[in-house]
C-alpha positions as CSV (number, residue, x, y, z in Angstrom):
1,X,0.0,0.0,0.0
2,X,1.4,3.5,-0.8
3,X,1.7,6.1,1.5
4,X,-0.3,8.8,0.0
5,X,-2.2,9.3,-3.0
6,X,-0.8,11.2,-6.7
7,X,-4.4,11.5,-8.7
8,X,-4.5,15.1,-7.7
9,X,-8.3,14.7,-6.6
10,X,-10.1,16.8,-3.9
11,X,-12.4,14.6,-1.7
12,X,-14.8,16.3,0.5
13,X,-17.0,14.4,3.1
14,X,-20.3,14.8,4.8
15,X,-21.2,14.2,8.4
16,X,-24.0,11.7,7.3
17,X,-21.5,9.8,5.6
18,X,-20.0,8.8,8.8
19,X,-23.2,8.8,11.0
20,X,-24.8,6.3,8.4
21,X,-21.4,4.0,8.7
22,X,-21.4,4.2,12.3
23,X,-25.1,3.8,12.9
24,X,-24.5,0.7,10.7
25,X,-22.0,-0.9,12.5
26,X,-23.2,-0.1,16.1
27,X,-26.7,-2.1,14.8
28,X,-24.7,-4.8,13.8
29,X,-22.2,-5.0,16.4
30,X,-25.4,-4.6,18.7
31,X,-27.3,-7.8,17.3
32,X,-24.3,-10.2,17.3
33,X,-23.4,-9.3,20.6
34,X,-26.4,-8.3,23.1
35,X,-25.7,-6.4,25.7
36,X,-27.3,-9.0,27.9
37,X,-25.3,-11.9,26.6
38,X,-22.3,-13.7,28.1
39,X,-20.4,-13.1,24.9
40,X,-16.7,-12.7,25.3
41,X,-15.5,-8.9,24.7
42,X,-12.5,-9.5,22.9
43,X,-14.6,-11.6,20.2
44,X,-13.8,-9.6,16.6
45,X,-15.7,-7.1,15.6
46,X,-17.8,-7.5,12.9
47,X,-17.2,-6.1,9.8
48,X,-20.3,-3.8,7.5
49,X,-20.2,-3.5,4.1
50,X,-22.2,-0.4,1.7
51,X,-22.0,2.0,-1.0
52,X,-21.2,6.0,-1.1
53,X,-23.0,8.0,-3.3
54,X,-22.6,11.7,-4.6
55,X,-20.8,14.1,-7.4
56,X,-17.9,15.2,-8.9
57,X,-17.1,18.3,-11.0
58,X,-13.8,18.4,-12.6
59,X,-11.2,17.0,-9.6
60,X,-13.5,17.5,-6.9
61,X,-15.4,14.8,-5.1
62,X,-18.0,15.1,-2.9
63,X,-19.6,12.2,-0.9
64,X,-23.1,12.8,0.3
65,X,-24.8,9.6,1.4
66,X,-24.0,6.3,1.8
67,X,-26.1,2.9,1.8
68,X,-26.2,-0.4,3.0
69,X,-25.1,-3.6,0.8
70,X,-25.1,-7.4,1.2
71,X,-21.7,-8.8,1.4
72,X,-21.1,-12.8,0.8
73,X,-18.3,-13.8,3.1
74,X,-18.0,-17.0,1.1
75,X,-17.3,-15.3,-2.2
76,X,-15.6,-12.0,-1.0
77,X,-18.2,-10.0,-3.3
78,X,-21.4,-8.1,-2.6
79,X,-25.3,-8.9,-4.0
80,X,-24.9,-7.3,-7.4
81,X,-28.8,-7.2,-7.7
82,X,-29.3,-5.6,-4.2
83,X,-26.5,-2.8,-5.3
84,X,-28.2,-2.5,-9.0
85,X,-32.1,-2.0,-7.2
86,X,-30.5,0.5,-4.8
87,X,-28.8,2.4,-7.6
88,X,-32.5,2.4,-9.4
89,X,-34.2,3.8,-5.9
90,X,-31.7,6.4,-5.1
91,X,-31.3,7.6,-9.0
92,X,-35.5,8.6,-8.7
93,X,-34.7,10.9,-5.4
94,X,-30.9,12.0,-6.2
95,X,-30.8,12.3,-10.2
96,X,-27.6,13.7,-9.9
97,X,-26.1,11.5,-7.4
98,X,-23.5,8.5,-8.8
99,X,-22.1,5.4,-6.6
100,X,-18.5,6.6,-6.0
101,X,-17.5,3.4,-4.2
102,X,-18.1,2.0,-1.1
103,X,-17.1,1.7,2.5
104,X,-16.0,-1.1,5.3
105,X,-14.8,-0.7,8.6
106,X,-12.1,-1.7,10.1
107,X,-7.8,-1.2,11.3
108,X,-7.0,-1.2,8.0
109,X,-7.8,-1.9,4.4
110,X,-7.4,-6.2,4.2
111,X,-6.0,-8.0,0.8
112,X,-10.1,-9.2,0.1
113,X,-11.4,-5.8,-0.3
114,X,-9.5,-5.5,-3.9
115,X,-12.0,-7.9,-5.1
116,X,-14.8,-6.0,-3.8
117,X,-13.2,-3.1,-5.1
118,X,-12.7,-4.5,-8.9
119,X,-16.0,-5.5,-8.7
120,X,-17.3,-1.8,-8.8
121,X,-15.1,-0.8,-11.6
122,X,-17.7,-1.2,-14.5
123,X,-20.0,1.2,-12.5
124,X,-17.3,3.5,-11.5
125,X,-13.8,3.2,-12.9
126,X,-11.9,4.7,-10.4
127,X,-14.3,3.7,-7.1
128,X,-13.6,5.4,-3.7
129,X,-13.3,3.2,-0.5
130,X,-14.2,4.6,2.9
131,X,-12.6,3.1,6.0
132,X,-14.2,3.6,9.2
133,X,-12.1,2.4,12.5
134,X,-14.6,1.3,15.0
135,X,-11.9,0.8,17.6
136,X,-11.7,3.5,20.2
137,X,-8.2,5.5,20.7
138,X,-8.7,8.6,23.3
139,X,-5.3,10.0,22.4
140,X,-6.2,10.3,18.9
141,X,-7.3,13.8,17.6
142,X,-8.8,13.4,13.9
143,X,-11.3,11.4,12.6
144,X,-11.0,8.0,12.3
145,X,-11.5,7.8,8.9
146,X,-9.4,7.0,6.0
147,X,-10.4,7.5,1.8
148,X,-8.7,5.1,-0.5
149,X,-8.2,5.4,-4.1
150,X,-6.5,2.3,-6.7
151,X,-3.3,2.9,-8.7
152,X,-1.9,0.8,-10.5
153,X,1.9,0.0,-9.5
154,X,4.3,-2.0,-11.2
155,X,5.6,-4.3,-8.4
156,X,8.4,-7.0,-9.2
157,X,7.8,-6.6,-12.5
158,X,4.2,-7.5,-12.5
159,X,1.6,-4.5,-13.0
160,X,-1.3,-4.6,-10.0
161,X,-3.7,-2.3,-8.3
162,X,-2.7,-1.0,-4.7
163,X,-4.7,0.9,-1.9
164,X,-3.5,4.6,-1.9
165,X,-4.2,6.6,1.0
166,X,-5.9,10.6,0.0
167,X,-6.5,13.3,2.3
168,X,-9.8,14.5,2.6
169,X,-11.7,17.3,4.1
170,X,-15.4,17.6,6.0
171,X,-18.2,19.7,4.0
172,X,-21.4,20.3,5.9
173,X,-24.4,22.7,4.8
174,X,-26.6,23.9,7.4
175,X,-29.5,21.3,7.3
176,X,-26.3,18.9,8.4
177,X,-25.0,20.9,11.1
178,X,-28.4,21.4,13.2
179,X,-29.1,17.6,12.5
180,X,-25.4,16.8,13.9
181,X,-25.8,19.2,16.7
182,X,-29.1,17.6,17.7
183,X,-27.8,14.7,18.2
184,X,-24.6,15.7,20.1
185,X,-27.1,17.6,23.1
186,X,-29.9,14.4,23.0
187,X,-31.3,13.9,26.1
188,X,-29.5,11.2,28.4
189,X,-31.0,7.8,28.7
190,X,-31.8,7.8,31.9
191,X,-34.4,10.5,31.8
192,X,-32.7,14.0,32.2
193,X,-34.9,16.6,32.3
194,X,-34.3,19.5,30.0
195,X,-34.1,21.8,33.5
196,X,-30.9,19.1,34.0
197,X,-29.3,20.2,30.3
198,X,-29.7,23.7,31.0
199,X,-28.1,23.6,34.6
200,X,-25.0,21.3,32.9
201,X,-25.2,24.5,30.1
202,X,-25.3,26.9,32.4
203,X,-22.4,25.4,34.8
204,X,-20.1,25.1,31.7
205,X,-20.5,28.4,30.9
206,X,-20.2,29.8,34.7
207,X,-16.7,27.5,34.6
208,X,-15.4,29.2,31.7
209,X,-16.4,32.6,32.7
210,X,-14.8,31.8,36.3
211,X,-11.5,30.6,34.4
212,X,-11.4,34.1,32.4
213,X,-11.5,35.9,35.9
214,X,-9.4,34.0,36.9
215,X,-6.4,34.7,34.3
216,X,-7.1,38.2,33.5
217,X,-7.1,38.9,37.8
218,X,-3.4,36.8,37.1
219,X,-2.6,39.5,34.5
220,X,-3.9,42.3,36.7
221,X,-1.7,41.6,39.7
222,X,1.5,41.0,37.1
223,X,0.8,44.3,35.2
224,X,0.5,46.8,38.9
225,X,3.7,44.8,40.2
226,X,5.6,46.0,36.6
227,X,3.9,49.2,37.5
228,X,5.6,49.5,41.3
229,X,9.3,47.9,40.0
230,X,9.0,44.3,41.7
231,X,9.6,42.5,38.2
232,X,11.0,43.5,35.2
233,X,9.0,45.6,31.9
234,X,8.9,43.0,29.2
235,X,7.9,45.6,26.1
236,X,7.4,42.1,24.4
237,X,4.9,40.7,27.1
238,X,3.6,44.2,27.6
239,X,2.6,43.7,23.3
240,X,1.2,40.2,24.0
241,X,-1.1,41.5,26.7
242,X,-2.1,44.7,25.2
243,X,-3.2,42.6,22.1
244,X,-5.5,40.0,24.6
245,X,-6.9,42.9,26.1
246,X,-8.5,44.3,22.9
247,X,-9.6,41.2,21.9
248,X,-12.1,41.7,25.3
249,X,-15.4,43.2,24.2
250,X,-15.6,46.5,24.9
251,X,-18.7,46.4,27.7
252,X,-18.4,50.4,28.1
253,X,-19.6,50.8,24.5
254,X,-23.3,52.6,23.6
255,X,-23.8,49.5,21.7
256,X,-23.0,46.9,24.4
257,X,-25.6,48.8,27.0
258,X,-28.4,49.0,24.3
259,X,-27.8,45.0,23.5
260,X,-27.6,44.2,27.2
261,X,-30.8,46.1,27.7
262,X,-32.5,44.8,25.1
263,X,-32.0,41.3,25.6
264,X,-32.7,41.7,29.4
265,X,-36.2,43.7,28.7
266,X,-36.6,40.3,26.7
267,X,-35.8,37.9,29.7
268,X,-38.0,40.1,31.5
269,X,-41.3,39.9,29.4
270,X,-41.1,36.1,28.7
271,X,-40.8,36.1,32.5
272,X,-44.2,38.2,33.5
273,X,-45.8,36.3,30.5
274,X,-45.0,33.0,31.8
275,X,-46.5,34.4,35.2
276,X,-49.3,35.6,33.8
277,X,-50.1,32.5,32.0
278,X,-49.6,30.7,35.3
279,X,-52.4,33.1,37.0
280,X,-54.8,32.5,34.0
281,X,-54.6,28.9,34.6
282,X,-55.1,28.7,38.0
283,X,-57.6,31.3,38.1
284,X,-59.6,29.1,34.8
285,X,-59.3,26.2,37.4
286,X,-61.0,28.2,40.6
287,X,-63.6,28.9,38.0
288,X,-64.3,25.4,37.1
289,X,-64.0,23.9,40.9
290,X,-66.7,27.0,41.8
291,X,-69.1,26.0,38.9
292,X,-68.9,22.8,40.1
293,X,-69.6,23.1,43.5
294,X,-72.5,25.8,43.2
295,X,-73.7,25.4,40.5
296,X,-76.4,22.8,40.0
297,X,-78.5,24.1,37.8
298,X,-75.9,24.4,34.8
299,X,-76.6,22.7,31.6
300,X,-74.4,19.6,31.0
301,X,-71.4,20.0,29.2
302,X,-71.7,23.8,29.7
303,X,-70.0,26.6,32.1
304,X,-71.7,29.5,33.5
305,X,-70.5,32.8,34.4
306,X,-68.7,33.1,37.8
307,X,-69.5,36.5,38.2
């Protein structure tokens, strides 16, 4: 396998991509192993199998979706009919959409995913594969996601097709990004109330506000004890500091005071609406126990006046 890529394309990826390819291995991961059985935990983890679909203009791709595909273990191929009917479904919804290639998870890209690979080359001649690595590493920062292309390498004399590694880069529109970021503040399983998320929001944001105290009060102290002689001026410090500080927002400002007030005139009126809708409920609730208890004579189904 080559280190890196020479086609010169630009691969761009979207959030579902990923979601779909983890969502599909978590389901199957979930039914081979319940979490109720006595199966071992270093068993291997199963590997999924689909197709990525999307566009490219000139030497750009982009990969928008992904689907599910049958994969014969036996064979090392995947149910041509099942890949053909989803091609049909998805070319009635996304007419501009193509199958690009197709994705697996896993460490690393195994000899028996060439043949899947060649098997996609009369739909797509130079197909993309899309590795996901299910296996958890905390110290690792990026994605773990890796593209492959094929090139073709002469190797002891003998020409064959080789797994090249390409870089790629995230592309989300703003349907994707409230759908991701509705999923990243779900509610907890064990039934957290919304009052719970908006205390843990709140906290955070206390914290980091606390923190900022915190290190400009550190700066404060440093800057008077320049100021009386105890440590040395720094005119390169002194630049680094001045530059934090008008980074700061400027709360003096005309514009600051009008935002502040406006937005706390806001707080203030969904408050007292709140309370008044509180006061109309429980005052429509003495109505109805008093027509209840007084009135007799009302007709059934009805309400009469309680004044």
């Amino acid at each position: 396998m080559a280190s890196s890529s020479s086609s010169g394309l630009t691969f761009k990826v979207h959030p579902l991509v990923i979601v779909n390819i983890s969502d599909h291995y978590t389901r199957v991961k979930s039914q081979l192993n319940p979490p109720n059985s006595n199966a071992s935990s270093n068993s291997s983890a199963p590997r999924v199998y689909g197709g990525v679909i999307g566009v490219q203009k000139g030497r750009t791709v982009e990969i928008f979706n992904s689907f599910e595909l049958l994969y014969d273990s036996s064979t090392h191929s995947l149910d041509r009919a099942f890949l053909e009917k989803k091609q049909e479904l998805y070319k009635k919804v996304f007419p501009h959409f193509y199958i690009l290639g197709w994705y697996s998870t896993g460490t690393d890209a195994h000899e028996s995913d060439m043949h899947i690979h060649k098997a996609l080359m009369d739909i797509n001649e130079s197909p993309v594969y899309v590795l996901l690595n299910p296996s958890i590493n905390h110290s690792q920062r990026d994605l773990p996601v890796t593209i492959f292309e094929s090139e073709l390498h002469v190797i002891d004399g003998i020409p064959q097709l080789i797994f090249v590694r390409s870089s790629y880069t995230i592309e989300t529109v703003e349907a994707e990004r409230i759908s991701v970021d509705h999923v990243a503040h779900l509610k907890p399983s064990d039934g957290g109330s919304a009052a719970t998320q908006l205390a843990a929001h709140l906290t955070g944001i206390h914290s980091a506000i606390k923190m900022l105290h915190s290190r400009i009060k550190v700066l404060h102290h440093y800057l008077l004890a320049m100021q009386k002689g105890d440590v040395p001026c720094e005119n390169s410090l002194l630049r680094q500091v001045s530059s934090l500080l008008r980074r700061l927002p400027a709360i003096e400002s005309g514009k600051f005071q009008d935002d502040f007030l406006m937005e706390y005139n806001d707080t203030l009126l969904i408050s007292y609406l709140a309370m008044l809708t509180n006061c109309s409920s429980t005052m429509n609730e003495l109505v109805d126990k008093f027509n209840t208890a007084y009135d007799r004579h009302s007709r059934r189904g009805g309400r009469t006046a309680f004044m």
